[in-house]
C-alpha positions in Angstrom: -56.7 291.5 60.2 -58.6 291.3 63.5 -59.9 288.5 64.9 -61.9 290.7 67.2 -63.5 292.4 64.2 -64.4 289.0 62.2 -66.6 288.1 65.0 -69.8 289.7 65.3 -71.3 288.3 68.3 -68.1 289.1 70.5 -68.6 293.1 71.1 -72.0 292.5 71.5 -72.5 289.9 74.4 -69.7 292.0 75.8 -71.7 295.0 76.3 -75.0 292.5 77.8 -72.6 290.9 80.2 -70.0 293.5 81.5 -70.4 296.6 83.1 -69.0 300.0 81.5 -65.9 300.2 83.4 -64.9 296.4 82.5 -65.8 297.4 79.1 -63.6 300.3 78.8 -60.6 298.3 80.7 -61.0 295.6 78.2 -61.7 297.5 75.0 -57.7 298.6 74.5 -56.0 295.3 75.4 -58.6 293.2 73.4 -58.6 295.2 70.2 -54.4 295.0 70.6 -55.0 291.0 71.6 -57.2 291.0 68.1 -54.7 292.0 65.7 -51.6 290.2 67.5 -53.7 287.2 67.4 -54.4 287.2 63.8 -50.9 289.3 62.6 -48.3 287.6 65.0 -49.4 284.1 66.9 -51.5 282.5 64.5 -47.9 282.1 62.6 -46.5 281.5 65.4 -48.7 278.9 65.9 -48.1 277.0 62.5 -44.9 277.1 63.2 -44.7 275.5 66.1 -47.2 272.9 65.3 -44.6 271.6 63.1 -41.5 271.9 65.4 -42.7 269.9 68.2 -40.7 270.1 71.9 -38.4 267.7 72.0 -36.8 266.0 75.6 -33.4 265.3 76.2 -33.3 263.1 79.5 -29.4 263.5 80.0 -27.0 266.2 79.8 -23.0 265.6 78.4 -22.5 264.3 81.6 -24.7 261.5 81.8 -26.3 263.2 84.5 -30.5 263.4 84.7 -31.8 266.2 83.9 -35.2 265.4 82.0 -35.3 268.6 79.8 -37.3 269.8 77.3 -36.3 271.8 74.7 -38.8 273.9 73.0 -38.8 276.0 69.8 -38.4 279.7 69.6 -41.9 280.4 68.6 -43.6 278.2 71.1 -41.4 280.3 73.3 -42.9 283.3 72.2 -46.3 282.2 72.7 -45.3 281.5 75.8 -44.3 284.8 76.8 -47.4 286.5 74.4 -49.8 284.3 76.9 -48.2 284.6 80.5 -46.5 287.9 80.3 -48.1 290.2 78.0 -51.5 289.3 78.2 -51.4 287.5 81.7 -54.1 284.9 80.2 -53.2 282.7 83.9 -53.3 285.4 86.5 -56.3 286.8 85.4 -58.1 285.5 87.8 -55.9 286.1 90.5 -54.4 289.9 90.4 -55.3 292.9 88.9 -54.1 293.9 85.2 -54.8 295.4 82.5 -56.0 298.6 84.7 -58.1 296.7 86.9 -56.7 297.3 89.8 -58.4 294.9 91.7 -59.9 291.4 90.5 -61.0 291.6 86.9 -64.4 289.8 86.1 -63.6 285.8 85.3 -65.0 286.7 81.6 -62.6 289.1 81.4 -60.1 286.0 81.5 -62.3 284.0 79.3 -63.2 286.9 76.5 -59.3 287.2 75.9 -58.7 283.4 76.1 -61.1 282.4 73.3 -59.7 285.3 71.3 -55.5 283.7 72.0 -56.7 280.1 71.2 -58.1 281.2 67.9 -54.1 281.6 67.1 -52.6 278.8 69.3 -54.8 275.8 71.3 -51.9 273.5 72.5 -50.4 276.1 75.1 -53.7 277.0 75.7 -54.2 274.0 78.2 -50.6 274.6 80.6 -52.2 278.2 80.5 -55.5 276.9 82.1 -54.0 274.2 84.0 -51.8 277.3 85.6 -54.7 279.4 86.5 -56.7 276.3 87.6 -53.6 274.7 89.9 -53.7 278.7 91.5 -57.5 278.5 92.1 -57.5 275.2 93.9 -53.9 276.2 96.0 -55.6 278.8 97.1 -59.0 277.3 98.0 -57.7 274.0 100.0 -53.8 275.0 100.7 -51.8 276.2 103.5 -48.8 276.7 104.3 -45.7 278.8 103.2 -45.0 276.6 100.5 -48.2 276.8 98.9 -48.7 280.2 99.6 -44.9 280.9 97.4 -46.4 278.5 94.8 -49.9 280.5 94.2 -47.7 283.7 94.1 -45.5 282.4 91.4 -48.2 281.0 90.0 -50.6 283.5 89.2 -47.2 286.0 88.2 -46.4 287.5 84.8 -42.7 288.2 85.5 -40.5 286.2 83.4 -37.6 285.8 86.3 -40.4 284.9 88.4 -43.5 283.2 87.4 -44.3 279.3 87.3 -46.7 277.2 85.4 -49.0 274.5 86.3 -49.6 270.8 85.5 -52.2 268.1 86.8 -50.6 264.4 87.0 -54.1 262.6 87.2 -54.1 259.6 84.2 -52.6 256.1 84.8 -53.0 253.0 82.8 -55.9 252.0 84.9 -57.1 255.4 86.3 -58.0 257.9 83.9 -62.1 257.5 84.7 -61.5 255.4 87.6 -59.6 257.3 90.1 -60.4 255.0 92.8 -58.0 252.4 90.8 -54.9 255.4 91.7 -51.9 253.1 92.0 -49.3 256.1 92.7 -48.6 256.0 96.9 -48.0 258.4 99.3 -45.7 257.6 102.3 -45.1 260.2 105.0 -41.5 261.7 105.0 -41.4 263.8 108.2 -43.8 267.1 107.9 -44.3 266.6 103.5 -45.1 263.3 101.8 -42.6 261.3 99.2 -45.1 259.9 95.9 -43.8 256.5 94.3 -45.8 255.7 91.1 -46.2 256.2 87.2 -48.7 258.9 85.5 -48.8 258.1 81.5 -50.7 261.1 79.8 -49.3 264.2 81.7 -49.4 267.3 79.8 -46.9 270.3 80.2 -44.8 267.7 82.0 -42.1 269.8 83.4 -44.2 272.4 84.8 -43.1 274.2 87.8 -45.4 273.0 90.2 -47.8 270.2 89.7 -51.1 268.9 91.1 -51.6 265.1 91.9 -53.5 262.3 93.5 -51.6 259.8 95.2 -53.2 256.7 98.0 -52.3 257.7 101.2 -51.9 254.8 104.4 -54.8 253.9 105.8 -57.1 255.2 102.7 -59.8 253.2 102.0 -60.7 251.6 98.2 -62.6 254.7 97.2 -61.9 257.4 95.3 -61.8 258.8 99.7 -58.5 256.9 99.7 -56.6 259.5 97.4 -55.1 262.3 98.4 -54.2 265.6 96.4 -50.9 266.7 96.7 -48.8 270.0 95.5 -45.4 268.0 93.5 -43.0 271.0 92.7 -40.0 270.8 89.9 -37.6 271.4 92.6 -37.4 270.8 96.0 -36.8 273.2 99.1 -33.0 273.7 98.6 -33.4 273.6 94.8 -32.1 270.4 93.8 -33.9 268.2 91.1 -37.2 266.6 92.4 -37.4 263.0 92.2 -39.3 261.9 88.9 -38.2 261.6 85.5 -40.0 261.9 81.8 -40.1 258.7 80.2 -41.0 260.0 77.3 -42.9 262.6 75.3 -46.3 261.5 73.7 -46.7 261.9 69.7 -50.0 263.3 69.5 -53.3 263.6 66.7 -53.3 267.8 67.9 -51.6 270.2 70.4 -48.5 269.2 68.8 -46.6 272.3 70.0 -47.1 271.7 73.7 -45.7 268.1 75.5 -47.1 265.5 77.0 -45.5 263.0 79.0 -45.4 259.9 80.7 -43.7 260.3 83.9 -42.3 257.5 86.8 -42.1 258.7 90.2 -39.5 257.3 92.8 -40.1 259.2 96.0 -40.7 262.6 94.6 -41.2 265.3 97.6 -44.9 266.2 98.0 -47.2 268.7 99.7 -50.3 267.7 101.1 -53.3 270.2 99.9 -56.2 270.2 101.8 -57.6 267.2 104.3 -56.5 263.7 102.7 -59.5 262.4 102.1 -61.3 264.8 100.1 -58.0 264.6 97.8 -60.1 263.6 94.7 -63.1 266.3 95.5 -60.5 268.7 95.9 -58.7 267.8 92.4 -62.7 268.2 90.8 -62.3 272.0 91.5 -59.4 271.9 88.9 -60.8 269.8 86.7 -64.1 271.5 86.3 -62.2 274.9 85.9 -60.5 273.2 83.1 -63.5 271.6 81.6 -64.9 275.1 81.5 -61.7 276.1 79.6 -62.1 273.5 77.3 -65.7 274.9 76.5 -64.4 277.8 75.8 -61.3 276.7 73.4 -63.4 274.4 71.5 -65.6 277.8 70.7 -62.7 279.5 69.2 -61.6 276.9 67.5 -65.1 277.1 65.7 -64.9 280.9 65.3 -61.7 280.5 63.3 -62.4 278.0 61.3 -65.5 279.6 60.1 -63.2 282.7 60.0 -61.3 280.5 57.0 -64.3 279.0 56.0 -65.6 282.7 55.0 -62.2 284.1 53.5 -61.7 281.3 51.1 -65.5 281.0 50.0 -65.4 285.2 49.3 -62.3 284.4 46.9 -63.0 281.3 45.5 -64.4 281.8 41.9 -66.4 278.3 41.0 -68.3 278.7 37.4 -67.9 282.1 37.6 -68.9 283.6 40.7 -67.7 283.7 43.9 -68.6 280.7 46.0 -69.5 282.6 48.9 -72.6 283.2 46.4 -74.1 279.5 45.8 -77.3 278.8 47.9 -75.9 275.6 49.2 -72.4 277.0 50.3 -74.6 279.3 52.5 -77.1 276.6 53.6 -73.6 275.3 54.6 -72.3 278.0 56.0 -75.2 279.7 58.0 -75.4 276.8 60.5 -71.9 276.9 61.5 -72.1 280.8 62.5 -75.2 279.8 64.6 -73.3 277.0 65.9 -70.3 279.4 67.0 -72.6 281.8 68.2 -74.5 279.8 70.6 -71.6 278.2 71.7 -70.2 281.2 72.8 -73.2 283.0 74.1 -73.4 279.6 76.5 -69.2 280.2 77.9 -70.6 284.1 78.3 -73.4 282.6 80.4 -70.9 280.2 82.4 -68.4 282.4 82.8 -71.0 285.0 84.5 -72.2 282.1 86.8 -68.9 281.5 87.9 -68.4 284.9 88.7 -72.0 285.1 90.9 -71.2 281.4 92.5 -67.9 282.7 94.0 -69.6 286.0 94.9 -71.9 283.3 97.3 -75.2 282.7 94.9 -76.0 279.5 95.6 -78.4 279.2 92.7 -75.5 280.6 90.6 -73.3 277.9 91.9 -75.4 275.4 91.5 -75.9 275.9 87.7 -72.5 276.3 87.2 -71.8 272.9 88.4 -73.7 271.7 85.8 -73.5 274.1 83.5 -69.7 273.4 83.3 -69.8 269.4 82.2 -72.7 270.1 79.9 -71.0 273.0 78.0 -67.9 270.8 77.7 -70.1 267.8 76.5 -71.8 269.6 73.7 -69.6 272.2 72.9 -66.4 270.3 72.3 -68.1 267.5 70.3 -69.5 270.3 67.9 -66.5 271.5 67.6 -64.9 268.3 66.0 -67.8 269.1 63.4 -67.7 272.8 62.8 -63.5 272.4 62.3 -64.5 269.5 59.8 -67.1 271.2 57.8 -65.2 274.2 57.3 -62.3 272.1 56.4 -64.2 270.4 53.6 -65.1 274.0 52.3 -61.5 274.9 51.4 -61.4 271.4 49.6 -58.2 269.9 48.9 -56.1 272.7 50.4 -58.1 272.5 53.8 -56.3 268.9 54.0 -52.7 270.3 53.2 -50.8 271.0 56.4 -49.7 274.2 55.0 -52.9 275.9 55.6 -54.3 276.3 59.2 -57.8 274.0 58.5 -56.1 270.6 59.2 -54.1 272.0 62.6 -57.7 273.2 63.6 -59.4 269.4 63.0 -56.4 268.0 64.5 -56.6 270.3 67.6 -60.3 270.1 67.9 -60.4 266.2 69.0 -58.7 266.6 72.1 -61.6 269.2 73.7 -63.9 265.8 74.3 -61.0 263.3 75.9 -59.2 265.8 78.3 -60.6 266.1 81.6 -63.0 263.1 81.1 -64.3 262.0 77.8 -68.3 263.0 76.5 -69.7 260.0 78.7 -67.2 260.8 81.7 -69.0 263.9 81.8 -72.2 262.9 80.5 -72.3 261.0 84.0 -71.6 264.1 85.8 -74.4 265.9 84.6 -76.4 262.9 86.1 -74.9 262.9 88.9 -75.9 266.8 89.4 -79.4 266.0 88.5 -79.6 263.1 91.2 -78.1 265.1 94.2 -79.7 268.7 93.1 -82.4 268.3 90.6 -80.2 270.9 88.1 -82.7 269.9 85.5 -85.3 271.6 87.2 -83.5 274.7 88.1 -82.1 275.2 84.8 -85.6 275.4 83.4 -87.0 277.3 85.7 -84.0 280.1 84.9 -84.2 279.6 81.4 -88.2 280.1 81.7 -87.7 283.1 83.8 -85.4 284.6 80.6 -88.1 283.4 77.8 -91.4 284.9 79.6 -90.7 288.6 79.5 -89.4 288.7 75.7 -92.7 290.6 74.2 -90.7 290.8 70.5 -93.1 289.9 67.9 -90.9 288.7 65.7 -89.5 286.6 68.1 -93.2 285.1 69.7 -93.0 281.5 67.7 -89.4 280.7 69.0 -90.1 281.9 72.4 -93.1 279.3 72.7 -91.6 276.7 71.0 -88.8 276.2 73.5 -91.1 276.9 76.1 -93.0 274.0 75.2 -89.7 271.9 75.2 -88.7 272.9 78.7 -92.0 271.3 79.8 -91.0 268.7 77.8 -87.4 267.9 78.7 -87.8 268.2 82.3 -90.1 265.6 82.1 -87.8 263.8 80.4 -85.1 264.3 83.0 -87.8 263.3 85.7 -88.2 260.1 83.6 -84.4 259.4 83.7 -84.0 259.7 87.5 -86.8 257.5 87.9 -85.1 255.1 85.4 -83.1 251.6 86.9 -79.2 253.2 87.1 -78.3 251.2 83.6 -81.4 252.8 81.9 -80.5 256.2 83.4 -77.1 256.5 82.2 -77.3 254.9 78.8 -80.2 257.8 78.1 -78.0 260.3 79.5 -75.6 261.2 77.0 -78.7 262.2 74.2 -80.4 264.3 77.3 -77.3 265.9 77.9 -76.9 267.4 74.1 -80.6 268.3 74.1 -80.6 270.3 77.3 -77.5 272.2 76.2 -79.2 273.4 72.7 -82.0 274.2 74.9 -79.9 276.5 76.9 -77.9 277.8 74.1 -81.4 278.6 72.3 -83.3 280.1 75.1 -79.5 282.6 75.7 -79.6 283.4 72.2 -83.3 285.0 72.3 -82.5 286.7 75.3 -79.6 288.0 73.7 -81.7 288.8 70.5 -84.3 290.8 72.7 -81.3 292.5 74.4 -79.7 293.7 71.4 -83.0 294.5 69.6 -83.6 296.8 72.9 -80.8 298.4 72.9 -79.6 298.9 69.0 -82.9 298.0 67.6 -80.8 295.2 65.6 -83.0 292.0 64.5 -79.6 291.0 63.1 -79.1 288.5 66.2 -82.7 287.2 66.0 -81.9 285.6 62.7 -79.5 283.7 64.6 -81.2 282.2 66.7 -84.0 281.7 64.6 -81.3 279.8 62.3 -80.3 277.8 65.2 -83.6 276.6 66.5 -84.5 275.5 63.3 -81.9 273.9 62.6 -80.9 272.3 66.6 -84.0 272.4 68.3 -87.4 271.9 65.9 -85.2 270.3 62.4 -87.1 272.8 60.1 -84.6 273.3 57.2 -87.1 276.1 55.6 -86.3 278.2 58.5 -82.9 278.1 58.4 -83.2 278.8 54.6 -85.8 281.4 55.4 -83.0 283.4 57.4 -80.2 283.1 54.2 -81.8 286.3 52.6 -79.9 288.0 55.4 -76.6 285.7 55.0 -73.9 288.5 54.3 -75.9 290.9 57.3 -75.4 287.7 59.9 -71.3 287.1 59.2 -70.9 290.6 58.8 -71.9 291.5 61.8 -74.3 294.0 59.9 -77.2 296.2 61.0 -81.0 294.2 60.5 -83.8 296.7 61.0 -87.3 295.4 61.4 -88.2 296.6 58.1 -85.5 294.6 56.3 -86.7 291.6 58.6 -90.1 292.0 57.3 -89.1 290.2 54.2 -89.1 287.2 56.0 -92.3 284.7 55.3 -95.2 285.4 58.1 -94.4 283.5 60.6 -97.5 280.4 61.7 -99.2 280.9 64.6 
């Protein structure tokens, strides 16, 4: 089995988004990352979902030592994602044969395909990569500089990970209610305060917000500062684990609570841009969390598929009943737009750091609004398929209920759906992102001249009219009227976007392979997301096994589909 292989919109959006080289780098270590995935982690993964880390806060001595003990085969994911595949450096160094840079989807194409086996260690991998980004963006100093190089290494003797300290009792949303302190200690900074949901909590060097003197009440008052495991001359730095968190998902990796009593500090970047400093991390992360919540949907369906094709119900396989693929179809359209939307950030990410400012711009909001629809879909798409393998989708022995479990967690970290609901408002206030995003997606619609596809294209035409309207009606609003309407906008302009990417990607592979097979897709989806017409969706399920297949649809075998109205 191949993960890489059960996915048929993978290889394609590969070859519309990557130039030949990339593609040739990529091809080896992705069809190796494939079959490891499915073969060796996704055990893994079970196992170690059910041997959770465990912390020992004193040694035989009675001396602290706040360490956690973790079993072998989270251990072995660990070394599958940081070593072999280098899933944190990524971003950072050349590998793989890319001897400079790889693309960021690069990082983000192997990612998805690793989470589809294990999710938990999936976050200290982003936070890792993320912590390396935002060093290097706002740090100086030797320090930092050893930090971002240990960081961003795959050498066992020598690489760290990363952690972000951000949640308190009072300031998870709130970070202007930040009750950690920051007191000057000669050149560096000593934090006194308690964090109490701190994921991979004994990572090697950590990224915090802390109230410096003389900060004001604002979130301006909080400074971001670089806490590392050890200090300078390698004794223990001053913080302990209260305790490890028992956790709904991501079982195999820890999450802490953790008191600090003068811990040694680094200041990153100017003091008072501490928390817009922090937002580079967190949106790098929210953009991971996009992306894991997509594979968690590609293997569920994945085991939604494989039990259905071997589950005999009155005498034929399920896979066969008209409602199990009315069931079905909906959730490969889901996946699929989903990740044809991370392609599309990750690609803007990749332009906005090159110096497009338009590209930067749409990634700013194109990063809350992928995690605000994408993640919550996910909790459904993991559910769904869950219900499909019945009463074994709810045992623990099979990887359904891990997948559920796991899948709640992609719309609370790094700010729950309103959280970031309010961030896409906030880009539409200071930028009018609403506007540009409809002008780009307009600008992808007009040239598509496929017949086949001409009643999609002007449907969501006429909605981009419609919804920008809409957004232009929402800034207008009274702030309480704004932000209560801003969570439904939100989740209609991302199936806008994920519609209007999957006919461009249709056009694009009907171009270049002169497959339909992707058009059914997103005719699926639009009927389904965008106009709520169930009879197209069941107009496409003639073609059900040719979309999961990944199969060849020629425009003669597309012609059996009823005339479309004009």
């Amino acid at each position: 089995m191949n993960y890489v292989d059960l996915d048929p919109a993978l290889q394609p959006l590969i070859e519309s988004y990557l130039e030949p080289a990339d593609r040739d780098r990529l091809a080896p270590v992705l069809a190796a990352l494939g079959a490891d995935a499915a073969e060796r982690l996704a055990p893994l993964a079970d196992v170690a979902d059910k041997n959770p880390p465990t912390l020992a806060q004193f040694d035989r001595e009675g001396d602290r030592v706040d360490a956690i003990d973790y079993h072998a085969s989270y251990q072995e994911l660990q070394k599958a994602a940081y070593e072999e595949y280098g899933l944190s450096a990524l971003s950072h160094r050349g590998l793989h044969g890319w001897d400079d840079l790889p693309p960021h989807l690069v990082k983000y194409i192997l990612s998805y395909v690793f989470v589809q086996a294990e999710f938990g260690l999936a976050c200290p991998v982003s936070m890792t990569d993320a912590a390396a980004r935002t060093l290097r963006k706002f740090g100086e100093g030797q320090q930092i500089t050893e930090a971002i190089d240990r960081l961003i290494s795959t050498d066992p003797d020598h690489r760290f990970t990363g952690a972000m300290f951000m949640t308190e009792i009072h300031a998870g949303t709130d970070i202007a209610q930040t009750s950690t302190v920051a007191e000057r200690d000669g050149e560096n900074w000593k934090l006194s305060g308690r964090k109490w949901f701190a994921s991979n909590p004994d990572a090697d060097i950590i990224l915090t917000l802390a109230r410096f003197p003389g900060g004001d009440d604002t979130t301006r008052g909080v400074g971001l500062f670089m806490l590392p495991k050890r200090r300078p001359d390698g004794s223990k730095n001053s913080y302990v684990i209260d305790r490890l968190k028992d956790k709904l998902g991501t079982r195999s990796m820890p999450s802490g609570e953790v008191t600090l009593d003068g811990a040694y500090a680094v200041q990153v970047g100017k003091l008072d841009r501490g928390f817009r400093q922090m937002a580079e991390m967190v949106n790098t992360s929210r953009l991971s969390n996009a992306m894991r919540a997509t594979a968690l949907m590609r293997r569920s369906i994945n085991e939604a598929l494989a039990h259905a094709r071997t589950r005999v119900v009155f005498g034929k396989p399920l896979i066969k009943a008209p409602l199990m693929r009315m069931t079905l179809l909906p959730l490969q359209a889901e996946a699929e737009a989903a990740l044809g939307l991370v392609f599309y950030c990750g690609d803007m990410l990749q332009r906005g750091d090159a110096g497009d400012e338009s590209a930067a711009a749409q990634i700013r909001v194109l990063t809350p609004l992928a995690k605000h629809y994408i993640c919550k879909r996910a909790r459904f798409v993991t559910g769904e398929a869950m219900e499909i393998r019945g009463g074994r989708g709810y045992i623990e022995e099979w990887p359904d209920a891990r997948l559920v479990r796991d899948s709640h967690l992609g719309s609370i970290w790094e700010g729950s759906s309103n959280v970031i609901a309010l961030d896409v408002l906030r880009c539409m206030r200071k930028q009018d992102t609403h506007r540009l995003l409809a002008k780009t997606m307009e600008e992808k619609l007009t040239p598509i001249t496929l017949a086949e596809a001409g009643p999609e294209v002007r449907e969501l035409l006429t909605r981009w009219t419609a919804i920008v309207d809409r957004g232009d009606v929402i800034l207008g609003a009274e702030p309480d009227v704004a932000e209560a309407l801003i969570g439904g906008y939100a989740d209609d302009l991302a199936q806008l976007i994920m519609a209007t990417l999957l006919l461009e990607q249709a056009d694009a592979e009907v171009t270049r392979d002169t497959n339909f097979r992707k058009l059914l897709v997103a005719k699926a989806f639009i009927g389904g997301n965008i106009s709520a017409d169930e009879t197209a969706v069941v107009d496409t399920l003639a073609h059900f096994e040719d979309i999961v297949d990944g199969a060849s649809v020629t425009r003669e075998a597309l012609s059996s589909l009823p005339a479309p109205v004009a």
